[in-house]
C-alpha positions as CSV (number, residue, x, y, z in Angstrom):
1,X,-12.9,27.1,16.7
2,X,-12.5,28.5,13.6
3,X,-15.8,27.0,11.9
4,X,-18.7,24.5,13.0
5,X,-19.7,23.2,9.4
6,X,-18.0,23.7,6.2
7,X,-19.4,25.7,3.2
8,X,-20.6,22.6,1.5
9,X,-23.1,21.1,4.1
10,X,-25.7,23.0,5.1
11,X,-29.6,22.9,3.9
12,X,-32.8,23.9,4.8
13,X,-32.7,21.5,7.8
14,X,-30.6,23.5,9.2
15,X,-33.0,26.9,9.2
16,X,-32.2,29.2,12.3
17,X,-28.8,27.7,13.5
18,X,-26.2,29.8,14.4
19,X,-23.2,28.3,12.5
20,X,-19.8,29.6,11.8
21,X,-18.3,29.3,8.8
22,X,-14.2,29.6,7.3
23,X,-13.1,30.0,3.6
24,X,-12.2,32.2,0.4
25,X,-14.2,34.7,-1.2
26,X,-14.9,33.6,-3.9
27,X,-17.5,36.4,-5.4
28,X,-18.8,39.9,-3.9
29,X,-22.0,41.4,-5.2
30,X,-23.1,44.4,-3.8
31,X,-27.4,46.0,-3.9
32,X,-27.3,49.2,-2.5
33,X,-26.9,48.7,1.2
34,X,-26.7,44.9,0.8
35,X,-24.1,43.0,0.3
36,X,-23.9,39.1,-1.2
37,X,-20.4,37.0,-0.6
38,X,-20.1,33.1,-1.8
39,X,-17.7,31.6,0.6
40,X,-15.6,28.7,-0.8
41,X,-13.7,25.7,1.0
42,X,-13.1,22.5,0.1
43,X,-16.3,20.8,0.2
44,X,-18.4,23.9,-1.5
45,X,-19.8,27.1,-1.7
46,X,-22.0,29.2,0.8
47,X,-24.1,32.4,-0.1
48,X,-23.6,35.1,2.6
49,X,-25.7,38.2,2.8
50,X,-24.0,41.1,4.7
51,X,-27.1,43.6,6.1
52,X,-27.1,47.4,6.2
53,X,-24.4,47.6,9.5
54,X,-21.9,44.8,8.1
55,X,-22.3,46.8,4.8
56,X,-21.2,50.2,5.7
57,X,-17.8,48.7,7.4
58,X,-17.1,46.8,4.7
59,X,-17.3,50.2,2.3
60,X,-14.7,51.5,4.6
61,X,-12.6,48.0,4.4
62,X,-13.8,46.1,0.6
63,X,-13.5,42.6,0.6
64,X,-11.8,41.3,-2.2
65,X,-11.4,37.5,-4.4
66,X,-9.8,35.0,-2.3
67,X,-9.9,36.9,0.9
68,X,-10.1,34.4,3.9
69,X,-12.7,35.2,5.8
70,X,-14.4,34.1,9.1
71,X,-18.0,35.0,9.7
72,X,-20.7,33.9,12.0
73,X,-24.8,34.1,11.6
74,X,-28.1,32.6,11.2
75,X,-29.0,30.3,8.8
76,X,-31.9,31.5,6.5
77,X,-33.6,29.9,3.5
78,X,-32.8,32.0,0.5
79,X,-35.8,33.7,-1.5
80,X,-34.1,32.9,-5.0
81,X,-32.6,29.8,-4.7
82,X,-29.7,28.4,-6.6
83,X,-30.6,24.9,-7.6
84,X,-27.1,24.0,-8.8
85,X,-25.5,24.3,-6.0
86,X,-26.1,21.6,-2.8
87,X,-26.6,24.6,-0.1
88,X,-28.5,26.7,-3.0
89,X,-31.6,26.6,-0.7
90,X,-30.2,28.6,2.2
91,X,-27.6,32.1,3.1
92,X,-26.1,32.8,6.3
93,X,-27.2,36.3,7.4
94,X,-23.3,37.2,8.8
95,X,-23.6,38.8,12.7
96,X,-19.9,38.8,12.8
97,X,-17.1,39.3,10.1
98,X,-13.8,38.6,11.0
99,X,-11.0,38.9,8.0
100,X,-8.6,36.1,8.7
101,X,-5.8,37.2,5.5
102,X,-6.2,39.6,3.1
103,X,-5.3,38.3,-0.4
104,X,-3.4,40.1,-3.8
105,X,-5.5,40.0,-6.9
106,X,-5.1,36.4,-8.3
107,X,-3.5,36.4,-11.7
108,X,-6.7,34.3,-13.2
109,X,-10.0,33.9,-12.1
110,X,-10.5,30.9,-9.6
111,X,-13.4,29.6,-11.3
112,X,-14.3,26.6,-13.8
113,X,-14.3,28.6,-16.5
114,X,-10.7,30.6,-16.0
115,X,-9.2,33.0,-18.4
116,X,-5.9,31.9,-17.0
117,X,-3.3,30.0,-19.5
118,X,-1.2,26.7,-18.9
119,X,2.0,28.6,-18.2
120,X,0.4,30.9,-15.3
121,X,-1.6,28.4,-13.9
122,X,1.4,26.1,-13.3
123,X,3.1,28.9,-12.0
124,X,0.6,29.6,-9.7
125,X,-0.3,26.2,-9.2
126,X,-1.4,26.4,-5.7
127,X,-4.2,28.8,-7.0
128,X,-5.1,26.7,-9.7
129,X,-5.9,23.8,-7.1
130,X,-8.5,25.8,-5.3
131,X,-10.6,25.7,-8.5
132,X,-13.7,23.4,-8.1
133,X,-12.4,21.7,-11.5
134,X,-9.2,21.0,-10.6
135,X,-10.6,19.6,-7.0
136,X,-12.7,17.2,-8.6
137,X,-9.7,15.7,-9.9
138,X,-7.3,15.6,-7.3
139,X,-10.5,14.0,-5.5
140,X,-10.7,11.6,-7.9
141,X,-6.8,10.4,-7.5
142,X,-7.6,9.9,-4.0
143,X,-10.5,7.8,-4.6
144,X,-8.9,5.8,-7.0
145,X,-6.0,4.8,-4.7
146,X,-8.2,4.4,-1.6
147,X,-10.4,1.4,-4.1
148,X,-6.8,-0.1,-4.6
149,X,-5.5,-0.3,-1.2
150,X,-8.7,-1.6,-0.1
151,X,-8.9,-4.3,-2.6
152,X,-5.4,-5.2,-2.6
153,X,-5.8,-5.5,1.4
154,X,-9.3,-7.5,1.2
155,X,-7.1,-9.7,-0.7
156,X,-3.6,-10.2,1.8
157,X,-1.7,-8.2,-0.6
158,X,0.9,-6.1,2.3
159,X,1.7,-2.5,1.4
160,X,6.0,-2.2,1.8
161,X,8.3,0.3,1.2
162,X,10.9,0.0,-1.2
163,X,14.1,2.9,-1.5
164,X,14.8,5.8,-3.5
165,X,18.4,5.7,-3.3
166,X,19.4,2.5,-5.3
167,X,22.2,1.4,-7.8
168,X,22.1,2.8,-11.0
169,X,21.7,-0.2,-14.1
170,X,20.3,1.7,-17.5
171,X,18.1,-0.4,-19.3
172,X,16.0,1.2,-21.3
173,X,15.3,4.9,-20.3
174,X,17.8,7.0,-18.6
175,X,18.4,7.0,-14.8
176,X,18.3,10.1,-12.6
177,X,21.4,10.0,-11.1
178,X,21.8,11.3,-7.4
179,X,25.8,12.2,-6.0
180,X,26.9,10.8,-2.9
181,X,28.6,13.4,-0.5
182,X,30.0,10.5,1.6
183,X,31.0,8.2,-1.2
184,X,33.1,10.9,-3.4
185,X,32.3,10.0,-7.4
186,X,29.8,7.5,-6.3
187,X,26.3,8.0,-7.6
188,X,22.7,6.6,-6.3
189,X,19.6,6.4,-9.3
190,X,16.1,6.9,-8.8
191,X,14.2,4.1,-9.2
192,X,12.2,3.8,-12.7
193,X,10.4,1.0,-10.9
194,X,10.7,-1.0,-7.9
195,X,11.5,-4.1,-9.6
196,X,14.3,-6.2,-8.3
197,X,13.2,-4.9,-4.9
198,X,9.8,-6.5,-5.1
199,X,11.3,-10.0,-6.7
200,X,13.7,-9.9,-3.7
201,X,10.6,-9.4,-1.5
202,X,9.2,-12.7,-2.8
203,X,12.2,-14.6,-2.3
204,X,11.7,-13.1,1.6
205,X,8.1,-14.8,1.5
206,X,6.1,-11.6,1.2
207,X,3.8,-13.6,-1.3
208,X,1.8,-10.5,-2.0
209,X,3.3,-7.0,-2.0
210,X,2.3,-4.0,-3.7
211,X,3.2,-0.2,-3.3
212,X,1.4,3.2,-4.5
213,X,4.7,4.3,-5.4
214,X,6.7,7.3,-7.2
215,X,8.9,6.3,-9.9
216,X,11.5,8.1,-12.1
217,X,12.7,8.3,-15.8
218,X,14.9,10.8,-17.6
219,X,12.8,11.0,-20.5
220,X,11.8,13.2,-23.1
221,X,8.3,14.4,-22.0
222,X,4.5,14.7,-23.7
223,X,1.3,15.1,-21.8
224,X,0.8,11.3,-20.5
225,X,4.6,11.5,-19.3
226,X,6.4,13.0,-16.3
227,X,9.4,12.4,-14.5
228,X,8.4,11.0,-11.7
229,X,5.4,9.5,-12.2
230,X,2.9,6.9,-9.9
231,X,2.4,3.4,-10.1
232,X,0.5,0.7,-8.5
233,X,3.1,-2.0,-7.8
234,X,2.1,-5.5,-7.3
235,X,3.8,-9.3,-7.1
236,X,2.9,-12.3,-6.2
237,X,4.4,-15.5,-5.3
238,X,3.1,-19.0,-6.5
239,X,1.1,-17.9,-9.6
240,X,1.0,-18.2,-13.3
241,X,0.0,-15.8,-15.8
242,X,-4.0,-16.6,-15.3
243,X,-4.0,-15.9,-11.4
244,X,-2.4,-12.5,-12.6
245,X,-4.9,-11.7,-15.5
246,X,-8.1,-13.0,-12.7
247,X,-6.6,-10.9,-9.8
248,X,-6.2,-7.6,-11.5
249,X,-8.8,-7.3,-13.7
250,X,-11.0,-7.3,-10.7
251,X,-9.1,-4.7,-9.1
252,X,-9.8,-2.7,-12.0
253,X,-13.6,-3.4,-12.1
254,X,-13.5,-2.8,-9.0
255,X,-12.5,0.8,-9.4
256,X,-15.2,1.3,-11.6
257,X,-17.2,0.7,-9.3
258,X,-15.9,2.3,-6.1
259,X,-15.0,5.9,-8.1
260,X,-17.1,6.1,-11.3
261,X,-20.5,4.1,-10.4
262,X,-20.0,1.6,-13.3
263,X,-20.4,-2.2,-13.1
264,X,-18.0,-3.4,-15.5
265,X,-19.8,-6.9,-15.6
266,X,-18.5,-8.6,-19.2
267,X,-15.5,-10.9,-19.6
268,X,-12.0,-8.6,-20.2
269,X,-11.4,-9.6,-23.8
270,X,-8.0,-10.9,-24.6
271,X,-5.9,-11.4,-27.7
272,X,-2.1,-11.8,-28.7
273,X,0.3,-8.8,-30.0
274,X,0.6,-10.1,-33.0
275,X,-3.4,-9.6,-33.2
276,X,-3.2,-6.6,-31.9
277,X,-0.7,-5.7,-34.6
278,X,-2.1,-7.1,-37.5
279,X,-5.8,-6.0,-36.8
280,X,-5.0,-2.7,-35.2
281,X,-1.6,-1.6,-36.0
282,X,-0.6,-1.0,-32.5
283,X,-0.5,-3.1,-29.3
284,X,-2.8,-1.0,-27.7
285,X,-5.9,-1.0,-29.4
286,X,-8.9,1.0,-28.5
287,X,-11.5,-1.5,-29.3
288,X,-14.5,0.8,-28.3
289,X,-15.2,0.4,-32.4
290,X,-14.8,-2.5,-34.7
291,X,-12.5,-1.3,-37.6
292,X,-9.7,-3.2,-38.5
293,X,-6.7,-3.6,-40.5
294,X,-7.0,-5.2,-43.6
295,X,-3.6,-5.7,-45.8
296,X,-4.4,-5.2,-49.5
297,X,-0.5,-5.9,-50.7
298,X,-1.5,-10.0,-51.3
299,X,-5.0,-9.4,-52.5
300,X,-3.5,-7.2,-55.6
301,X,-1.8,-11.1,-56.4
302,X,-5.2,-12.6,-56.3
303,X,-7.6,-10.1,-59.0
304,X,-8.0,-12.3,-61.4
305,X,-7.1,-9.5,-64.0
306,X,-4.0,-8.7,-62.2
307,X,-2.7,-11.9,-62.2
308,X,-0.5,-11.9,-65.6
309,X,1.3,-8.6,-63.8
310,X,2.8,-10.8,-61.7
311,X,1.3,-8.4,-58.7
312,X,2.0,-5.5,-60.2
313,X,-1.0,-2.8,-60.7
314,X,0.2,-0.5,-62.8
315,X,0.0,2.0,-59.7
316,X,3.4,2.7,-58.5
317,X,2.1,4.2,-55.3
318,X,1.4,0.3,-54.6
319,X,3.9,-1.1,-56.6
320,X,6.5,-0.1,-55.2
321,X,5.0,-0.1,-51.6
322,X,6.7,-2.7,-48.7
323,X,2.9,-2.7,-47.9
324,X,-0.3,-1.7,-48.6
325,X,-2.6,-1.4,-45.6
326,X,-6.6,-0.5,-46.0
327,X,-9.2,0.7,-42.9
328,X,-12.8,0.3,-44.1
329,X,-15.0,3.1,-42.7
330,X,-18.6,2.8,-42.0
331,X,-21.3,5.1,-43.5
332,X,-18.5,8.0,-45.0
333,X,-19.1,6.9,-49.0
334,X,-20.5,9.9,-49.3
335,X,-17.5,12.1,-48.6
336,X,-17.3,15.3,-50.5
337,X,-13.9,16.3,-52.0
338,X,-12.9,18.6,-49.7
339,X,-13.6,16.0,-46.7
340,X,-11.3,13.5,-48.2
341,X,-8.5,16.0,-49.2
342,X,-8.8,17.0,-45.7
343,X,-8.3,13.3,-44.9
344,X,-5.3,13.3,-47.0
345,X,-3.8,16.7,-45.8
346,X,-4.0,14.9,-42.4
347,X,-1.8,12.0,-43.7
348,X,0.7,14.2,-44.8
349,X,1.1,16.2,-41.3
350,X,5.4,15.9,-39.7
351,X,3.6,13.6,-36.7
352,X,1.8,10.9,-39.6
353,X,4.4,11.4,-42.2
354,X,2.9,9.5,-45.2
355,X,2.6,11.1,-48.5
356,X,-1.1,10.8,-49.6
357,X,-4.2,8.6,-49.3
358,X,-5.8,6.2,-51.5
359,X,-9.6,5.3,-51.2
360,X,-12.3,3.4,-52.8
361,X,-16.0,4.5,-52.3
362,X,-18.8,1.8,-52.4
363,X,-22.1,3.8,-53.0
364,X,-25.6,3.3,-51.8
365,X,-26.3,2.6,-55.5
366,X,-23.8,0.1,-55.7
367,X,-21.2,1.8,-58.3
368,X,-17.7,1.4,-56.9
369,X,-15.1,4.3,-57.6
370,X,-11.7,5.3,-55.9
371,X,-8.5,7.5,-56.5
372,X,-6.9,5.0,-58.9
373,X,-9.5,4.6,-61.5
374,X,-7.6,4.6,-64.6
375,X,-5.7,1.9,-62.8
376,X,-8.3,-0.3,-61.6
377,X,-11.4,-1.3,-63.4
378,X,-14.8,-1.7,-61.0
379,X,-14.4,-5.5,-60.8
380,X,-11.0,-5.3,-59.7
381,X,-12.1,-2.5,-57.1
382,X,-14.9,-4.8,-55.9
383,X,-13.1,-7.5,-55.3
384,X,-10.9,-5.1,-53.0
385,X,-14.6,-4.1,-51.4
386,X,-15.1,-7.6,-50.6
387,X,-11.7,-8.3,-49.1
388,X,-12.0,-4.9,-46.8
389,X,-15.7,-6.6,-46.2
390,X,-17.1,-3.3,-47.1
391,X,-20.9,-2.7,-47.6
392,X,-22.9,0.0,-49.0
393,X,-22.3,3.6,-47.9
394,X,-18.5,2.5,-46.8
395,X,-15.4,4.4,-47.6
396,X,-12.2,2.7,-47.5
397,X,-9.0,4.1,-46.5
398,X,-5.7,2.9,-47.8
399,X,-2.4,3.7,-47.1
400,X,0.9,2.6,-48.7
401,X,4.9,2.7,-47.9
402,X,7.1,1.3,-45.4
403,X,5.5,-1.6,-43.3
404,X,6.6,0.1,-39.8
405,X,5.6,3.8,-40.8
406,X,2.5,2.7,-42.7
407,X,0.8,0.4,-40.1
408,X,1.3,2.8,-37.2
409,X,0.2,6.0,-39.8
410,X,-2.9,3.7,-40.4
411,X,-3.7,2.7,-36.8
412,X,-3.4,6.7,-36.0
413,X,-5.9,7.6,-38.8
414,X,-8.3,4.7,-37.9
415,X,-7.9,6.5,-34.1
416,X,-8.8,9.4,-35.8
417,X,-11.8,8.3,-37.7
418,X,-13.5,6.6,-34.5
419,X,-12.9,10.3,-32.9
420,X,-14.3,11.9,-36.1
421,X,-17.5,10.0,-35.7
422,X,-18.1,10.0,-32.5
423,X,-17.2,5.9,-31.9
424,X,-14.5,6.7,-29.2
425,X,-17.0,7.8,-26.1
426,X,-15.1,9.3,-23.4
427,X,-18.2,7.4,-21.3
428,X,-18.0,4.4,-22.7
429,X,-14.9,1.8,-20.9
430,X,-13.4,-1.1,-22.7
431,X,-10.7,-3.3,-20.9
432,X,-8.5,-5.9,-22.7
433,X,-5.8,-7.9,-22.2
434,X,-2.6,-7.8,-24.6
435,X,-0.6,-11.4,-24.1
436,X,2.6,-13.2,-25.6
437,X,4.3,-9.9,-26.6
438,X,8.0,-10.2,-27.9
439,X,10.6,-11.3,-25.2
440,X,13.6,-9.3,-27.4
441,X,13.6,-6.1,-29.7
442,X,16.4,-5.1,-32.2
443,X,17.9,-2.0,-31.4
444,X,18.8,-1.3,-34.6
445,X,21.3,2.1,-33.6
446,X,23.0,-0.1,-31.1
447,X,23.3,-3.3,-33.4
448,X,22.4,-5.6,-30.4
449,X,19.1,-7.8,-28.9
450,X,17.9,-5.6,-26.0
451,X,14.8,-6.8,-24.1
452,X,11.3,-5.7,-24.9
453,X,10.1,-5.5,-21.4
454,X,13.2,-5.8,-18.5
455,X,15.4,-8.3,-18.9
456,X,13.6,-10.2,-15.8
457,X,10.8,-11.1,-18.0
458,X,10.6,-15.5,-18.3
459,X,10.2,-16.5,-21.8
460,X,7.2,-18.6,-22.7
461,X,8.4,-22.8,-21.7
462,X,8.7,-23.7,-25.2
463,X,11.0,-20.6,-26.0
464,X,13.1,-21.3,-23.3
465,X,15.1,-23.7,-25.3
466,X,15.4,-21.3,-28.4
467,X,16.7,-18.6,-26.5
468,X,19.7,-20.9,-25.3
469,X,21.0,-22.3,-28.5
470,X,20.8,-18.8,-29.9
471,X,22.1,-16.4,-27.4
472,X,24.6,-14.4,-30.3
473,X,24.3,-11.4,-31.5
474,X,23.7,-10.8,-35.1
475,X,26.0,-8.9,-37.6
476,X,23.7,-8.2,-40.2
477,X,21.3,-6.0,-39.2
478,X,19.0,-6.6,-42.5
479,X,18.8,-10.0,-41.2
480,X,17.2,-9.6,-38.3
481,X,13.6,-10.7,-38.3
482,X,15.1,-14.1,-39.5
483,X,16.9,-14.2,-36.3
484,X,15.2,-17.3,-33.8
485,X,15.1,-14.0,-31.0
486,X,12.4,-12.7,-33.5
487,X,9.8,-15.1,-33.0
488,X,10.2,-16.0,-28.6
489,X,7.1,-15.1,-26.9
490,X,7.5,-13.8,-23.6
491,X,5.4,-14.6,-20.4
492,X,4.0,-10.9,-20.6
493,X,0.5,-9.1,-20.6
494,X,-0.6,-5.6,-21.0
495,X,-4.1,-4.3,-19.6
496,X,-5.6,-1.9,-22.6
497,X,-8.1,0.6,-21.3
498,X,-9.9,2.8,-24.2
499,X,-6.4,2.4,-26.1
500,X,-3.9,3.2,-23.6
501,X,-1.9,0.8,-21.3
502,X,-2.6,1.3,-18.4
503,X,-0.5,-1.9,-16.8
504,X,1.8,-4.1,-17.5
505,X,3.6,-7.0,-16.1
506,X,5.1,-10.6,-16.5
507,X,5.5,-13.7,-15.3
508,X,9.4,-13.6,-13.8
509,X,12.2,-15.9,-14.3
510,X,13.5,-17.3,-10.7
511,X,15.7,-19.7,-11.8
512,X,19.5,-18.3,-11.0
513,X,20.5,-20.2,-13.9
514,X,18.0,-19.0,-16.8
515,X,18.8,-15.7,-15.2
516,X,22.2,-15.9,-16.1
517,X,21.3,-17.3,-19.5
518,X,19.2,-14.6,-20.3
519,X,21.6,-11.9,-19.4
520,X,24.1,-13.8,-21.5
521,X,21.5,-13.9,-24.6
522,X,21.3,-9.8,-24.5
523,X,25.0,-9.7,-24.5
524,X,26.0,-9.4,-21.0
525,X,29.4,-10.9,-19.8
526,X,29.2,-12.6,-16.8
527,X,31.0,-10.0,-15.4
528,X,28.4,-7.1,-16.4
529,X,25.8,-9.4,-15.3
530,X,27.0,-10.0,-11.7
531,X,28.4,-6.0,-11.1
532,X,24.5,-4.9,-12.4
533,X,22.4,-7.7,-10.6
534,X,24.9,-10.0,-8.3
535,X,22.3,-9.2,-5.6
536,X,19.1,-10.7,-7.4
537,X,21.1,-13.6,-8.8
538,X,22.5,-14.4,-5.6
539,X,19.2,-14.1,-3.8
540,X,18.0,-16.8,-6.6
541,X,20.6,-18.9,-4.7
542,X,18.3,-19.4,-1.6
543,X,14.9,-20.3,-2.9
544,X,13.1,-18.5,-5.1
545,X,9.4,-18.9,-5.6
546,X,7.8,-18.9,-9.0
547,X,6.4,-15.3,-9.2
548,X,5.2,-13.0,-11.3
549,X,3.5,-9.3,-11.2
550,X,2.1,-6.2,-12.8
551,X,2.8,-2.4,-12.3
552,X,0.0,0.3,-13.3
553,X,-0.1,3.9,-14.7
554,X,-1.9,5.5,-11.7
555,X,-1.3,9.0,-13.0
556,X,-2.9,7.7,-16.7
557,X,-5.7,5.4,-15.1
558,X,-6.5,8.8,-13.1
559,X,-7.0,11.0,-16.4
560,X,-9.1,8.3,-18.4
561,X,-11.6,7.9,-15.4
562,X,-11.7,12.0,-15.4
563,X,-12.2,12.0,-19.2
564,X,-8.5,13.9,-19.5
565,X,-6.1,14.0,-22.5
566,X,-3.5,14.5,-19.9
567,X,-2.1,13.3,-16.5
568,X,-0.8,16.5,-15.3
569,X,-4.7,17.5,-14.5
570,X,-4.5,14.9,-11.9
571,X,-1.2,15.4,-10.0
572,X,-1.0,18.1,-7.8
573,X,2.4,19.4,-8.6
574,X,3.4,18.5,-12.4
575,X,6.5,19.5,-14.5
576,X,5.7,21.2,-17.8
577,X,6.6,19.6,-21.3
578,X,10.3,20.3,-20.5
579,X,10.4,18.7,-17.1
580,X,10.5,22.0,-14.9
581,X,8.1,23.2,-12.0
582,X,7.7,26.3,-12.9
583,X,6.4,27.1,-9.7
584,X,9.5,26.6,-7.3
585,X,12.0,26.8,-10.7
586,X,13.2,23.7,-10.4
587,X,15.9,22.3,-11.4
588,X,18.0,25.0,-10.6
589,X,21.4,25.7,-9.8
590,X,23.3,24.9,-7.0
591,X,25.9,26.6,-5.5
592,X,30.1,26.1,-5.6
593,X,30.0,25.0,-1.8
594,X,27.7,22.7,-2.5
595,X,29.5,21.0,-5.8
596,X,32.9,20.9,-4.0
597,X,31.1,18.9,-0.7
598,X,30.2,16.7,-3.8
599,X,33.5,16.3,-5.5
600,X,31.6,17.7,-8.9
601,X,33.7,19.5,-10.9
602,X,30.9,21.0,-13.8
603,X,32.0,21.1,-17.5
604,X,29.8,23.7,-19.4
């Protein structure tokens, strides 16, 4: 046998056993005719101490980083003991070295604290995952999906395998797109999700499924996206939205449990988009801090001075704003000038895109003064202070322009304010439920109705009606919020963790016929509809169950437990920013053989 205990398990119960241990070098220090090794595996590291015999063979034969070694000794409690580590108490005084593989010199150091780069550490990625850091994570992922399977099993959910190879039916992002060698000019798709398998699992009377499953979408990339990415997949027959909200929330507490240690014990909290939008700006909030939105475009109607001006201030940055939008931020009256042109250089950055900042200071000592002055007198800016609700020692925020840019410029600068002082704790975990989002969305490039979630989604009952009697399209794209499609809710819900989503989901329709409706009201013939989905609608022929599910972001629930910006720290093998491993340089070409076998003729 290559080892009896790992390097992670030993202690000073074990004084005076002879023990043999297997691993990487991980450090070599050398006193005079002494010699010191720490020995790293998976579960740790091991101080070895290499007397005068050992010694002198090894000057003839150095050991070097990441050599794998095998050695065998005596356990012995250490005379300076390392505290930080678990076996920091005790060495193994080596009787027998035995060099297993000899290793190059890494291109970074395999330690926490590496001097390698993101490039070279994705290159040599199966370095990088010997690092204790990198470990911890990948550990982590693990853990995380053993809590799910064994809630989702404690509670008859059955874990089934759905394909890889399917049909192809863009909606929404772009399919990856596989060629059939059998089936010249025929093409499979990856699967962005395993959706229409798991309704037609429900229709088979597999009441509760789920899958830890890889999905895929041609997309352009940032650091919480990949192209194949993980989910946990779930559905379940015979259930309304609440049975959905009830069962998964658990799950999640229970993760925080199992992995982190926390006892997540308060009620999820739960509000509509349209609260999230309006009070947030974004249908994600991160409510860890209580700032919110306040619009400031009606109030300007309501100062009594202004009233005569027909709600016009005399400010043209306002004036002639769509909207006006206002954060109120606690405690930060006392700005200097350079902190709040810093706040405005921020506004004006390519990724906000505004073109400056307004704000109002309400002192300590009461006096009220802002950006506008000579536009606004200090009872007109107070009774903006008391609309924002502002006391003492607050600074208000404002931003003005187009209502789309300026709410979503203003929910990123109230992000960045909670980061600025400290209110968005990495420690700290906030759930929340986002309900009744939009069933449609105008695609304005495409001049059509396309559906906010999948076009599997049910409306809410009362909506069903309105989404009927107005299945057109519209020809005037100005028009379109007056549309009826503007205002039907759909049967959805987000989970919001720390202001990501982290799952999503729907009740489904399971009616053939509302299915067919709903294809018609995006703009799908009958034809379309039936060459795309003929298989789910005619599986809605043989009795469908009311059912409904939800799908999370393993790879993004993984990073916000590990206090990570990015989900590539928690997958073992990620693409880079441009979709390529740079570590097997993939995608690559193929070779003419191959393309002919494939009937692919390329056009470059």
């Amino acid at each position: 046998m290559y080892r009896t205990h790992t390097c992670g398990e030993l202690s000073i119960a074990d004084i005076n056993k002879e023990v043999t241990l297997a691993g990487w070098v991980q450090t070599v220090r050398k006193f005079g005719s002494i010699t010191f090794v720490d020995l790293r595996d998976r579960y740790g590291i091991t101080q070895l101490l290499f007397s005068e015999t050992l010694n002198v063979e090894m000057d003839a034969n150095p050991l070097g980083r990441e050599f794998v070694l095998q050695v065998k000794g005596g356990v012995n409690e250490r005379s300076n003991k390392n505290k930080n580590i678990p076996t920091g108490d005790i060495e193994i005084i080596v009787s027998e070295l035995r060099v297993l593989n000899k290793s190059a010199v890494p291109p970074f150091t395999i330690q926490d604290d590496t001097d390698g780069g993101d490039d070279i550490r994705m290159k040599y990625r199966f370095l990088d995952l010997r690092r204790n850091a990198v470990k911890k994570n990948i550990e982590l992922r693990y853990a995380v999906n053993r809590a799910a399977r064994n809630y989702l099993h404690k509670n008859n959910f059955i874990d089934i395998e759905t394909p890889f190879l399917i049909k192809s039916t863009p909606e929404g992002a772009r399919d990856f797109v596989v060629p059939s060698r059998m089936n010249p000019g025929e093409f499979y798709a990856l699967p962005q999700s395993p959706q229409t398998f798991k309704q037609l699992l429900m229709v088979s009377g597999y009441d509760r499924y789920y899958q830890i499953v890889k999905c895929f979408r041609d997309e352009d990339l940032r650091a919480d996206r990949q192209p194949e990415f993980t989910q946990i997949d779930c559905e379940m027959a015979f259930v309304e939205q609440e049975d959905i909200l009830q069962m998964f929330e658990s799950m999640i507490k229970d993760i925080f449990k199992e992995v982190v240690g926390i006892e997540y014990n308060e009620p999820v909290e739960r509000m509509t988009w349209e609260e999230a939008m309006w009070n947030y700006g974004n249908d994600k909030p991160d409510i860890r801090f209580d700032i919110k939105l306040t619009n400031l475009k009606s109030p300007f109607r309501e100062i009594p001075e202004k009233q005569q001006l027909a709600a016009a201030t005399g400010f043209n940055v306002f004036d002639n704003a769509e909207t006006v939008i206002a954060i109120n931020v606690p405690g930060c009256s006392d700005y200097s000038r350079k902190q709040t042109d810093e706040l405005i250089e921020w506004v004006k950055r390519p990724q906000i895109g505004m073109g400056g900042l307004a704000f109002i200071k309400y002192n300590h000592d009461e006096t009220i003064k802002s950006s506008f002055d000579k536009f606004f007198n200090e009872v007109e800016l107070g009774f903006l202070t008391d609309h924002c609700k502002a006391k003492r020692g607050d600074l208000i925020l404002i931003l003005a322009g187009k209502e789309e840019r300026t709410r979503k410029a203003i929910s990123d600068l109230r992000l960045y304010m909670g980061e600025r002082l400290g209110l968005r704790k990495p420690e700290e975990f906030k759930l929340l439920w986002v309900t009744d989002f939009p069933l449609f969305e105008y695609d304005e490039e495409g001049n059509r109705w396309v559906a906010r979630h999948h076009p599997f989604t049910s409306p809410k009952p009362e909506h069903i009606e309105v989404m009927i009697n107005n299945a057109a399209e519209i020809k005037n794209a100005d028009k379109y919020l007056e549309h009826p499609y503007a205002n039907i809710k759909a049967n959805a819900y987000d989970m919001v963790l720390n202001g990501n989503e982290i799952g999503g989901g729907s009740i489904r329709i399971f009616q053939k016929d509302l299915q067919q409706k709903m294809f018609t009201a995006l703009g799908m013939s009958q034809e379309e509809a039936q060459y795309k989905f003929g298989f789910l609608i005619g599986a809605f022929e043989y009795g469908a169950p009311p059912h409904g599910g939800i799908a999370f972001g393993f790879d993004r629930l993984c990073a916000i437990l590990g206090g990570s910006e990015s989900i590539r720290d928690f997958i073992a093998f990620p693409k880079n920013n441009s979709g390529r491993d740079i570590m097997i340089d993939a995608p690559s070409t193929i070779d003419d053989k191959q393309l002919d076998e494939l009937n692919i003729k390329l056009n470059l």
